[in-house]
VEXVEX-166367 format. One line per field, with one value per atom (N, C-alpha, C): residue number from 1; residue in one letter; x, y, z. Coordinates in Angstrom, 3 decimals, always signed. Layout:
# residues N
n <- c(NUM; ...) $
res <- c(A; ...) $
c1 <- c(X; ...) $
c2 <- c(Y; ...) $
c3 <- c(Z; ...) $
# end
This chain:
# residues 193
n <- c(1; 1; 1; 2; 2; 2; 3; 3; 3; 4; 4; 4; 5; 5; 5; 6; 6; 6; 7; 7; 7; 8; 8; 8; 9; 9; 9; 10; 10; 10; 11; 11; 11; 12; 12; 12; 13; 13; 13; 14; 14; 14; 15; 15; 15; 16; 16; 16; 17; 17; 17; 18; 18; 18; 19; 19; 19; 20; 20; 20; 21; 21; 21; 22; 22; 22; 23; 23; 23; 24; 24; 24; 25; 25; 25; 26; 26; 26; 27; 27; 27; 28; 28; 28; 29; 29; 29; 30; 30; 30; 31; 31; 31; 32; 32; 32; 33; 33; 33; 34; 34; 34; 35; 35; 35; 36; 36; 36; 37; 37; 37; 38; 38; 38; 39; 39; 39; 40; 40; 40; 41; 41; 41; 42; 42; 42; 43; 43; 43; 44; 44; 44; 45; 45; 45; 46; 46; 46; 47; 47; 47; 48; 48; 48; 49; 49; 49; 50; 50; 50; 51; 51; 51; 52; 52; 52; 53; 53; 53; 54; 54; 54; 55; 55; 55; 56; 56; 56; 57; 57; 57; 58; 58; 58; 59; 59; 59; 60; 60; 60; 61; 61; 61; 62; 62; 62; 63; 63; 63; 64; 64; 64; 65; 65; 65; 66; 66; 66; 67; 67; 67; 68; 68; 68; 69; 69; 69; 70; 70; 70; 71; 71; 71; 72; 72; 72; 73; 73; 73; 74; 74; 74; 75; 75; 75; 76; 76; 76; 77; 77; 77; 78; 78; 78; 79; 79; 79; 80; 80; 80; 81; 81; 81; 82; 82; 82; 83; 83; 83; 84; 84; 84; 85; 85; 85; 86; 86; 86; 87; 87; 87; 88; 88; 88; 89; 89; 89; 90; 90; 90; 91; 91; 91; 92; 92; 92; 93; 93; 93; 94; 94; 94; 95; 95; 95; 96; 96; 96; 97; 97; 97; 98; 98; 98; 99; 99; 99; 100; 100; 100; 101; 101; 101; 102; 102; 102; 103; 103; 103; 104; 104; 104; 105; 105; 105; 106; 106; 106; 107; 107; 107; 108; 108; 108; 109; 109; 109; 110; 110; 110; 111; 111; 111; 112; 112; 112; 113; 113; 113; 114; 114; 114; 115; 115; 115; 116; 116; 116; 117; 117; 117; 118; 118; 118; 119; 119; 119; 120; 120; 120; 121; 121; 121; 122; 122; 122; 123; 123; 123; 124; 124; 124; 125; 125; 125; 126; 126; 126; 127; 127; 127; 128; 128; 128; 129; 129; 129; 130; 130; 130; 131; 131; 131; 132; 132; 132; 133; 133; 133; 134; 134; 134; 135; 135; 135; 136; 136; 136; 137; 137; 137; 138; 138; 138; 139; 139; 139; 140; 140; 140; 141; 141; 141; 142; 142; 142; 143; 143; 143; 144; 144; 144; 145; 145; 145; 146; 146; 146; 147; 147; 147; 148; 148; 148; 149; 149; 149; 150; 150; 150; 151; 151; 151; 152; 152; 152; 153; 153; 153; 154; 154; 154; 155; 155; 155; 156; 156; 156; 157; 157; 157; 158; 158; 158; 159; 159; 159; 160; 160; 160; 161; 161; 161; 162; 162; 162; 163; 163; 163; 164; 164; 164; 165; 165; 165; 166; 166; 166; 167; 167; 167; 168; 168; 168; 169; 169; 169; 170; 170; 170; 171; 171; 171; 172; 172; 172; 173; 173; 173; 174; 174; 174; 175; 175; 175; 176; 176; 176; 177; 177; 177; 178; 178; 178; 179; 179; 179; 180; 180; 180; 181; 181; 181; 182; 182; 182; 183; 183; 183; 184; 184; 184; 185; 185; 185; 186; 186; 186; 187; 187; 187; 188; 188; 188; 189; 189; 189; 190; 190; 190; 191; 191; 191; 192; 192; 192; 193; 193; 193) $
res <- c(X; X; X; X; X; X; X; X; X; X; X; X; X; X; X; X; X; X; X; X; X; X; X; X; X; X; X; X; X; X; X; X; X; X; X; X; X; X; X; X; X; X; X; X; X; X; X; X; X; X; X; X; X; X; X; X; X; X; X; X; X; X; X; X; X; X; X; X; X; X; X; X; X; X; X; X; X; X; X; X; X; X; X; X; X; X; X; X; X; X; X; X; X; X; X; X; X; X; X; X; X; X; X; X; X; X; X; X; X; X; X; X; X; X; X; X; X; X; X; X; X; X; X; X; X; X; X; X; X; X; X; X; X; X; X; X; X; X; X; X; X; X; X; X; X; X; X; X; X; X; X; X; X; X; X; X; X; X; X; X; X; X; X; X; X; X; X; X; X; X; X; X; X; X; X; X; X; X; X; X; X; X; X; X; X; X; X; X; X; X; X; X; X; X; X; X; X; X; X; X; X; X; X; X; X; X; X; X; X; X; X; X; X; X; X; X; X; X; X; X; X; X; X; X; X; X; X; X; X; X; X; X; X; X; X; X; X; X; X; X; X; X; X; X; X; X; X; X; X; X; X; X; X; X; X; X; X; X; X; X; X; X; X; X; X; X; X; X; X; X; X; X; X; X; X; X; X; X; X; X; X; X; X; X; X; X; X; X; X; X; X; X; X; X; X; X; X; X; X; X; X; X; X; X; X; X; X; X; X; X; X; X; X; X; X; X; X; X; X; X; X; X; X; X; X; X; X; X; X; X; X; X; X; X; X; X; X; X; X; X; X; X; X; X; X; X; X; X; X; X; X; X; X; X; X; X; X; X; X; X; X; X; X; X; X; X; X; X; X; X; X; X; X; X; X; X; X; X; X; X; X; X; X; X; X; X; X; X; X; X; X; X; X; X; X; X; X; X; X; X; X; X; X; X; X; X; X; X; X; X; X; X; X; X; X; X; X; X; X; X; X; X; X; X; X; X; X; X; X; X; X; X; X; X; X; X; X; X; X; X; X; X; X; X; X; X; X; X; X; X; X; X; X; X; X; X; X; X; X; X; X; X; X; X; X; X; X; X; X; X; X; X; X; X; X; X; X; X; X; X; X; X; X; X; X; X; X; X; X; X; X; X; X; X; X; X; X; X; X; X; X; X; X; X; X; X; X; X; X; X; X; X; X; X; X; X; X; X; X; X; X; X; X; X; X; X; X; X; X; X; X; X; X; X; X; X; X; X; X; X; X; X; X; X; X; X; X; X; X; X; X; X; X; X; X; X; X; X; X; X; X; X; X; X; X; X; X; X; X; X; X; X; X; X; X; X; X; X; X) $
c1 <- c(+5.310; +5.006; +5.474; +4.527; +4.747; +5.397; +6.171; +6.857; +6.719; +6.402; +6.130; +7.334; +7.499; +8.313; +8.984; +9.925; +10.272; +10.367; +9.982; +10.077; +11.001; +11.857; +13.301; +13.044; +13.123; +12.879; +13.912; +13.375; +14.369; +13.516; +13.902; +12.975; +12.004; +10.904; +9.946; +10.046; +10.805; +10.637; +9.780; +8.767; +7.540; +6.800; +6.635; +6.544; +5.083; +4.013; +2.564; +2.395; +3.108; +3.517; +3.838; +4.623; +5.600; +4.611; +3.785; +2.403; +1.468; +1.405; -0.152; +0.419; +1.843; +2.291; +2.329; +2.739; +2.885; +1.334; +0.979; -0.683; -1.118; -0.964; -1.795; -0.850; +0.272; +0.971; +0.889; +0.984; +0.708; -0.848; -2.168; -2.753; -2.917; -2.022; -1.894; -1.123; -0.633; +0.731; -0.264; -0.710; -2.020; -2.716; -3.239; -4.412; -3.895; -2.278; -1.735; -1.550; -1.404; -0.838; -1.718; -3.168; -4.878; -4.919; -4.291; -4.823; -4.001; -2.558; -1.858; -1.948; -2.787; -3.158; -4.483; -5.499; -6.545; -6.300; -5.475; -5.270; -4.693; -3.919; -2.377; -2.263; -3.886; -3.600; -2.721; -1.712; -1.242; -0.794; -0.342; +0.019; +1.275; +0.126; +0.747; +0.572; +2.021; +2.080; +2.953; +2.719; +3.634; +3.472; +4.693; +4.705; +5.456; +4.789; +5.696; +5.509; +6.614; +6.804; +6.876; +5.906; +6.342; +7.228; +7.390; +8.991; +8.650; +7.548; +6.960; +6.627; +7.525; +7.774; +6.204; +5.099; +3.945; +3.622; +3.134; +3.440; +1.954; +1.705; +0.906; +1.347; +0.440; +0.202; -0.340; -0.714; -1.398; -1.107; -2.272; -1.636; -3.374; -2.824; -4.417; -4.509; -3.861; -4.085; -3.581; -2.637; -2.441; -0.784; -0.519; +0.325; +1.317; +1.068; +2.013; +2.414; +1.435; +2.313; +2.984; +2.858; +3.500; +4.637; +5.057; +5.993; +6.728; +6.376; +6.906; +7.279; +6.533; +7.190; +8.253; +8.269; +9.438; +10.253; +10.883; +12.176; +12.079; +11.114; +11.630; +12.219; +11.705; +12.423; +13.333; +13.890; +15.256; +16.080; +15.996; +16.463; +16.790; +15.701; +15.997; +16.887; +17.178; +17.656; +19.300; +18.974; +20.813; +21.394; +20.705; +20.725; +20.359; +20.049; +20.272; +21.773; +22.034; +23.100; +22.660; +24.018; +24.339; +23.133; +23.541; +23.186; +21.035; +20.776; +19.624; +18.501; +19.770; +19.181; +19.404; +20.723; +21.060; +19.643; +19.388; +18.266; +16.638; +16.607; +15.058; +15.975; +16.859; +17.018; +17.049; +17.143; +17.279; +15.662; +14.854; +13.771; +13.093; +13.408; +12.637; +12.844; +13.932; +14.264; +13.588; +13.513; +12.756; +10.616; +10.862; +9.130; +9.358; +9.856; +10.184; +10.175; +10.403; +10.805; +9.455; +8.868; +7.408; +6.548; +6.289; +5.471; +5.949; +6.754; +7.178; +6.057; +6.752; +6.154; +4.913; +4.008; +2.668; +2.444; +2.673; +2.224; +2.044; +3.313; +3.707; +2.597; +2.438; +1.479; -0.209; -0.101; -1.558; -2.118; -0.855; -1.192; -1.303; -0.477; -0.613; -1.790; -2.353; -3.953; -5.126; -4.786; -5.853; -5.476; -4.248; -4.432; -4.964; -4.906; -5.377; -6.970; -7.391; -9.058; -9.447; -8.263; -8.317; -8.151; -7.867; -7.674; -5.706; -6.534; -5.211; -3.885; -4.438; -3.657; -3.262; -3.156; -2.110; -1.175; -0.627; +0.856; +1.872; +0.902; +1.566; +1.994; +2.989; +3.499; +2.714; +2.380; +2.250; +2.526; +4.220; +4.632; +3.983; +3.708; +3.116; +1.606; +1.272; -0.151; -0.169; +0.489; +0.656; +0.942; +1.921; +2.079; +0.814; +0.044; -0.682; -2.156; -2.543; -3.324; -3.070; -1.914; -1.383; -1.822; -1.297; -1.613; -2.741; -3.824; -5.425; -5.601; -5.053; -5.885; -5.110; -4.215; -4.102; -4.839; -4.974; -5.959; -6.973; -7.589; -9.064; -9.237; -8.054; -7.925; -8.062; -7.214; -7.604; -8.848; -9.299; -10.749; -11.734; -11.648; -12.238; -12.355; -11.039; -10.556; -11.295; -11.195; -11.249; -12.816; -13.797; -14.663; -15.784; -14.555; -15.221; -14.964; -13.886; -13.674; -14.468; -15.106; -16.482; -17.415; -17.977; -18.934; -19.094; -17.666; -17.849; -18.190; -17.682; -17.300; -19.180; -19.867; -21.418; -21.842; -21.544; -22.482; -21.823; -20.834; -20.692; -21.316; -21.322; -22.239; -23.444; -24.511; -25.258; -26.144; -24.815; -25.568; -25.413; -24.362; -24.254; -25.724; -26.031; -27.350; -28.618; -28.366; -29.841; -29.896; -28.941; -27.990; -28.716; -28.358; -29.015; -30.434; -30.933; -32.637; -33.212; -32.685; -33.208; -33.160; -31.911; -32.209; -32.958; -33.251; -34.233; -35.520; -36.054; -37.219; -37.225; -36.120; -36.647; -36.751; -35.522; -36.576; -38.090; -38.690; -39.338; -40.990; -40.551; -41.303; -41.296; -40.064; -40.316; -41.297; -41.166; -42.175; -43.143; -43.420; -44.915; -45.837; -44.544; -45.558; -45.502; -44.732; -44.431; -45.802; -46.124; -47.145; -48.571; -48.730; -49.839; -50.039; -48.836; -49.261; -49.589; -49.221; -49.101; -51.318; -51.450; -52.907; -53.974; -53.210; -54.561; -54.016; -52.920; -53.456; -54.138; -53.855; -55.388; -56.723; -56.761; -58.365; -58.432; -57.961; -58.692; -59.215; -58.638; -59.910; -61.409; -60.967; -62.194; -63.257; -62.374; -63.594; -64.045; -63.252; -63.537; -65.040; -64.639; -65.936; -66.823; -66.900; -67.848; -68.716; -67.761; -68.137; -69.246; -68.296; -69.576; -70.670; -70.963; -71.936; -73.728) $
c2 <- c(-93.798; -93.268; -91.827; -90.759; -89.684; -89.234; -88.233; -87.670; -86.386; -86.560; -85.268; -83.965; -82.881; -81.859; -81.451; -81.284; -80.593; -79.545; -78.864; -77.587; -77.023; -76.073; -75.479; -74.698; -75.150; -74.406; -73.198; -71.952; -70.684; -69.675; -68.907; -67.771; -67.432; -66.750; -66.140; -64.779; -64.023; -62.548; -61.790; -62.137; -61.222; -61.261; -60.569; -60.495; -60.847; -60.308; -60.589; -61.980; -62.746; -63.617; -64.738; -64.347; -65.073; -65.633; -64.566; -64.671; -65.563; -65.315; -66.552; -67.520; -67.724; -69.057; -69.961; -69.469; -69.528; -70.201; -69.311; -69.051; -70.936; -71.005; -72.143; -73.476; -73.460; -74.265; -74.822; -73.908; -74.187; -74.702; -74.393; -74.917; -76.621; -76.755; -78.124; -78.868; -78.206; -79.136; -79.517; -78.370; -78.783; -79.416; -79.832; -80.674; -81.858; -82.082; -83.494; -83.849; -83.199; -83.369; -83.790; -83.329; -83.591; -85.573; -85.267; -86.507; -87.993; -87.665; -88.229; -89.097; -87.583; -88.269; -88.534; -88.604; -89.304; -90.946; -91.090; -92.175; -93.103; -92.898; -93.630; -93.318; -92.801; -92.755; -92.156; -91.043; -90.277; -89.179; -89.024; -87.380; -86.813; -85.554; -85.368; -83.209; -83.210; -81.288; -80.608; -79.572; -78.829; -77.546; -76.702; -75.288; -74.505; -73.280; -72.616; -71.258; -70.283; -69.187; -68.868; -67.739; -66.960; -66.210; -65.484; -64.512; -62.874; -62.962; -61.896; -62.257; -63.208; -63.875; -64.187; -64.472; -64.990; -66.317; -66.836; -68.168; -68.612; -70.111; -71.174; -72.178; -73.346; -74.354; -75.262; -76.172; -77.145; -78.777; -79.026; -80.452; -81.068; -82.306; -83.336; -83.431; -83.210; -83.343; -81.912; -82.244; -81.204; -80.890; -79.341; -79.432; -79.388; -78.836; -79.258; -80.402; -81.748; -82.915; -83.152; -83.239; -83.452; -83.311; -81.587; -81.090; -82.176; -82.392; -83.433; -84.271; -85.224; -86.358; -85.856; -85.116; -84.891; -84.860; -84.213; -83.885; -84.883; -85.738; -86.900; -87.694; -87.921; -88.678; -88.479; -86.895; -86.689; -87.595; -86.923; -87.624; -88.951; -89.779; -91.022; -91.540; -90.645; -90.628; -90.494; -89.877; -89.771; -91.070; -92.017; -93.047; -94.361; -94.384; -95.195; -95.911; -97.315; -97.366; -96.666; -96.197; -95.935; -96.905; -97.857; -99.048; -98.293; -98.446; -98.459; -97.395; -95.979; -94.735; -94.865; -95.842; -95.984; -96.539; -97.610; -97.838; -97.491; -96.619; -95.851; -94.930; -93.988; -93.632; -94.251; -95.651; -96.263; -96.450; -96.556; -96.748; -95.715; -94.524; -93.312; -93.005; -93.084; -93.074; -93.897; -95.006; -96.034; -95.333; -95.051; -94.309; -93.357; -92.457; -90.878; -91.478; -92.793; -92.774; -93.436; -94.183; -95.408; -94.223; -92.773; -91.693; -91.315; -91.111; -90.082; -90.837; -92.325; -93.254; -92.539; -93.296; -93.313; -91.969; -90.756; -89.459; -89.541; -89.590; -89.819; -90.615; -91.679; -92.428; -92.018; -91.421; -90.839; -89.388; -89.142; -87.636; -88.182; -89.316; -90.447; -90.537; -91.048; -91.342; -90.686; -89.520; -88.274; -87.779; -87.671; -86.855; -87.857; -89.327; -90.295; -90.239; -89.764; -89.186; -87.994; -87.143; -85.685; -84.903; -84.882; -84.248; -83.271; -82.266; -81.920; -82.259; -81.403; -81.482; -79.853; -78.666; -77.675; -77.809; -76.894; -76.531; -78.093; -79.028; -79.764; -79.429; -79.830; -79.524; -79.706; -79.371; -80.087; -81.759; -81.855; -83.159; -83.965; -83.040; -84.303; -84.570; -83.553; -83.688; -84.906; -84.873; -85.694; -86.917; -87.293; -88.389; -89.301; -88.356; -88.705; -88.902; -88.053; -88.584; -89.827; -90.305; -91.926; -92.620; -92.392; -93.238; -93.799; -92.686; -92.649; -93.279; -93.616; -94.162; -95.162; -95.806; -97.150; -98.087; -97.012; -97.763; -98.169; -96.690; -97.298; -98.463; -98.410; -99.362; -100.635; -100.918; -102.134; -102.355; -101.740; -102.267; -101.515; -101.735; -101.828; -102.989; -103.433; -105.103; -106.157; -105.805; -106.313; -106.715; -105.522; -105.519; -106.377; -106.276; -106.866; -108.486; -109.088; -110.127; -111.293; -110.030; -110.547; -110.351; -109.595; -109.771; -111.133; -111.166; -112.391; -113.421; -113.672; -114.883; -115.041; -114.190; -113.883; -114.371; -113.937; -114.848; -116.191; -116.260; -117.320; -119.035; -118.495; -118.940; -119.004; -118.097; -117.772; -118.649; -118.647; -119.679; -121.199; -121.320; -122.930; -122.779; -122.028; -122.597; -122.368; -122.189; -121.888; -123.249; -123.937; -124.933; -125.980; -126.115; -127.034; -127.320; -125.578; -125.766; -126.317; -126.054; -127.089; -128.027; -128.509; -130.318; -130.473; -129.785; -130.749; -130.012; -128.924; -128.926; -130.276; -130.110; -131.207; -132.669; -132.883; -134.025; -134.147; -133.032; -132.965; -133.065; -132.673; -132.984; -133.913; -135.249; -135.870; -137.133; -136.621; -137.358; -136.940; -135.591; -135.572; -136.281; -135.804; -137.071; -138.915; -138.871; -140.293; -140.606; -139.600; -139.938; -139.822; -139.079; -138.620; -139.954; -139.882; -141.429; -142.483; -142.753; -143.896; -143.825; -142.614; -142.131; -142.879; -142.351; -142.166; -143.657; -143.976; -145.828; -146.635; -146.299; -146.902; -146.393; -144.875; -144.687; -144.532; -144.895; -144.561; -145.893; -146.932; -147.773; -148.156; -147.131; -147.242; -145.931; -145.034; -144.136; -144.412; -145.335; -145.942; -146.696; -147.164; -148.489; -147.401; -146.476; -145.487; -145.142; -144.894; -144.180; -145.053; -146.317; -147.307; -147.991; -147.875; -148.072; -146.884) $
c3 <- c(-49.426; -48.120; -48.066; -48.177; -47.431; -45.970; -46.213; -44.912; -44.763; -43.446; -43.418; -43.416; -44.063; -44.299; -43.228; -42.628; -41.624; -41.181; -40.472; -40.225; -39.281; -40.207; -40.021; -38.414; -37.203; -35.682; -35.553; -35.601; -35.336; -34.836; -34.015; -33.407; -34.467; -34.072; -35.310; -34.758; -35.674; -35.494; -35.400; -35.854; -35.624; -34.201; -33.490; -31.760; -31.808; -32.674; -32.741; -33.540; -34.378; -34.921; -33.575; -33.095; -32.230; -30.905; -30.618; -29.448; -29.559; -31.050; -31.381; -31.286; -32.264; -32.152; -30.996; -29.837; -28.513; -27.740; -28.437; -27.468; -28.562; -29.399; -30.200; -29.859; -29.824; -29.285; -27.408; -26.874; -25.588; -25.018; -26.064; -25.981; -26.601; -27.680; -28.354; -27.306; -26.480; -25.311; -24.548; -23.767; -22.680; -23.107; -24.357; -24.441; -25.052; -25.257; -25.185; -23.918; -23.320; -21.829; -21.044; -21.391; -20.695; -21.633; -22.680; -23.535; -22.929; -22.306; -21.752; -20.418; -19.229; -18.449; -18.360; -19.380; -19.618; -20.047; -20.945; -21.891; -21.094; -20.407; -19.680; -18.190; -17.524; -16.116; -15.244; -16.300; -15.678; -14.973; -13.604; -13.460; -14.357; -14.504; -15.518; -15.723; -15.302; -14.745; -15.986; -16.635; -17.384; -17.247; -16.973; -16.617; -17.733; -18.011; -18.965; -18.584; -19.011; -18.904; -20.536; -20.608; -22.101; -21.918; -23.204; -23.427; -22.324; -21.929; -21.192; -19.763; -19.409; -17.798; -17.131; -18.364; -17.766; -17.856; -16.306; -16.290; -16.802; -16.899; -17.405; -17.014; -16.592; -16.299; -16.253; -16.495; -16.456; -15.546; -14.871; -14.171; -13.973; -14.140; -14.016; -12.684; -11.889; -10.336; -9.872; -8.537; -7.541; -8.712; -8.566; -9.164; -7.731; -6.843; -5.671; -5.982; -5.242; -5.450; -6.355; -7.659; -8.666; -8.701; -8.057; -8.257; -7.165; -5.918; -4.592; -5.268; -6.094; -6.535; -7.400; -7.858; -8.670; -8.365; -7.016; -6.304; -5.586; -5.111; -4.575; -5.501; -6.482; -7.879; -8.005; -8.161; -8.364; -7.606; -6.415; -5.069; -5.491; -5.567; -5.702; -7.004; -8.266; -9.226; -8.498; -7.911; -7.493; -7.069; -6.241; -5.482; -6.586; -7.783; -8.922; -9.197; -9.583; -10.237; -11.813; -12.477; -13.536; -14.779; -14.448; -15.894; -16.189; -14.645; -14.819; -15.369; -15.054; -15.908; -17.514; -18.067; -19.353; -19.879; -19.070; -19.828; -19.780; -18.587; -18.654; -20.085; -20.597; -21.653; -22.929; -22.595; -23.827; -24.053; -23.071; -23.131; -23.706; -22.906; -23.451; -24.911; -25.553; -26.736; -27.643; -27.464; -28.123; -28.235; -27.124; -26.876; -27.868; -27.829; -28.412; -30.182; -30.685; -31.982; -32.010; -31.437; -31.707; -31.804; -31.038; -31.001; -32.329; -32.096; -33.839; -35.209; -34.802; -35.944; -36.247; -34.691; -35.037; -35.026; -34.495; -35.269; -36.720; -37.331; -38.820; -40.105; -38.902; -39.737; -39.340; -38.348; -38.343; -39.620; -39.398; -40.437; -41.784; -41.960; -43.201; -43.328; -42.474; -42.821; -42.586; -42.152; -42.084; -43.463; -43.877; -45.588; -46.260; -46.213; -47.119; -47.087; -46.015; -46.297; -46.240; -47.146; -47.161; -46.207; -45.234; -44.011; -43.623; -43.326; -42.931; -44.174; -45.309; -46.422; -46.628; -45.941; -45.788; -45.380; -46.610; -46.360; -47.406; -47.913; -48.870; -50.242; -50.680; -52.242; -52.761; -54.188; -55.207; -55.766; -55.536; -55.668; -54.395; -53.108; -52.733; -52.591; -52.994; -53.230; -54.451; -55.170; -56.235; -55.871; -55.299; -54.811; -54.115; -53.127; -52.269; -53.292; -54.777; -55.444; -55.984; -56.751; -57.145; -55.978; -54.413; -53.305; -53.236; -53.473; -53.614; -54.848; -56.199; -57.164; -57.166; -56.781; -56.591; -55.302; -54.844; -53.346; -54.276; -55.067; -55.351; -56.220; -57.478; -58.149; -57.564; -56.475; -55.845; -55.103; -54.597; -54.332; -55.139; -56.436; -57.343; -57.702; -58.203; -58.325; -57.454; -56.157; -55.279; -55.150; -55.545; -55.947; -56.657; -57.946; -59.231; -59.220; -58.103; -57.603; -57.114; -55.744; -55.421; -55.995; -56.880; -57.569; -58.561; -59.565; -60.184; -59.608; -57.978; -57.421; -57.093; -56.566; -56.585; -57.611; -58.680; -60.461; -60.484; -59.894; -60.370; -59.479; -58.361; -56.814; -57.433; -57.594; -58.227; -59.181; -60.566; -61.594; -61.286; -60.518; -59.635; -58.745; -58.168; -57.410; -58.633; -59.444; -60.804; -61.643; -61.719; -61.936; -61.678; -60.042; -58.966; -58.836; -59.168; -59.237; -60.238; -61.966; -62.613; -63.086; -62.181; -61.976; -61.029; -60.290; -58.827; -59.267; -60.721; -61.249; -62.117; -62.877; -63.447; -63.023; -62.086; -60.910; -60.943; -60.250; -59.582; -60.981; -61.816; -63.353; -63.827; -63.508; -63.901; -62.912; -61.420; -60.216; -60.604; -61.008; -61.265; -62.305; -63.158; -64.806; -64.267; -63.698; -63.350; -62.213; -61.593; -60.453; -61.515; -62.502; -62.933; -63.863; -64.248; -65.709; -64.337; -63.670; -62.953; -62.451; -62.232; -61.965; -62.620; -64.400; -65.688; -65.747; -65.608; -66.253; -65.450; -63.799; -63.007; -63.015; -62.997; -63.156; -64.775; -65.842; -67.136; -67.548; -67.082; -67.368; -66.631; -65.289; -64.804; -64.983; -66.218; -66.350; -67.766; -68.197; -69.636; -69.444; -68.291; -68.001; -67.843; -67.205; -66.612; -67.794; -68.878; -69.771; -70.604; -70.766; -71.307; -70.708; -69.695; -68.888; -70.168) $
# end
């Protein structure tokens, strides 16, 4: 199993560097964030300020309300016992690692059909070719499995047919002799007439 590399998070010095990054990322947020409250029915608001105090936003509804429920939430967060925020965190945590997973294993299987294979090693390009020729190996196998199991189905029903030809050869001679020994003496007589 491939993992994916980590990438070391530290300012990016380059200011025109630093912009795009920004600019391509904040569009990947917004359009998880669109994917979120499409998928899961939810409101769903995120605000950001760049390093140049310009704001952005995004919300599937009103971002007013949003923001309302929020401070009412708070509110009501204050008015929680203890135990019960432990475990919306224990909860969220548990979410935060099941996402990680299935990210992890999605990029797993977009490189396993070639996809989204920049920025990989060598070793793991390597790795990920073995991954690929043992897959194929097995349904190759897997393959050649069913195919035999096909010939072999196959000559069992070819099998079947010429016994029930030769059945069926031997009703016929059996019907035909049974024929010529009643009419051959009556074409015998015919004949001697």
């Amino acid at each position: 199993m491939m993992v994916k590399e980590k990438v070391q998070l530290k300012k990016i010095d380059n200011a025109t560097a630093r912009r795009v990054t920004f600019s391509k990322r904040r569009r990947g947020l917004f359009k998880k964030a669109e994917e979120l409250s499409v998928l899961c029915d939810a409101d769903v608001a995120v605000i950001l300020f760049s390093s140049s105090e310009k704001l952005f936003h995004y919300s599937s509804s009103s971002m007013k309300e949003v923001l309302e429920r929020r401070s009412l939430h708070s509110k009501n967060l204050e008015t929680l016992n203890q135990p019960s925020l432990e475990l919306q965190l224990v909860e969220d945590a548990n979410y935060a690692k099941l996402s990680k997973e299935v990210a992890e294993r999605t990029l797993q299987l977009r490189r396993l059909r070639g996809e989204e294979l920049q920025g990989l090693s060598i070793e793991e390009l390597h790795q990920l070719e073995k991954l690929l020729e043992a897959g194929l190996s097995r349904v190759v196998s897997k393959k050649s499995e069913v195919i035999m199991n096909e010939i072999s189905h196959l000559q069992e029903k070819e099998l079947k047919l010429k016994e029930e030809n030769g059945k069926l050869r031997q009703e016929v001679q059996s019907v035909l002799s049974k024929h010529f020994s009643i009419t051959k003496p009556l074409w015998t007589r015919i004949n001697q007439r």
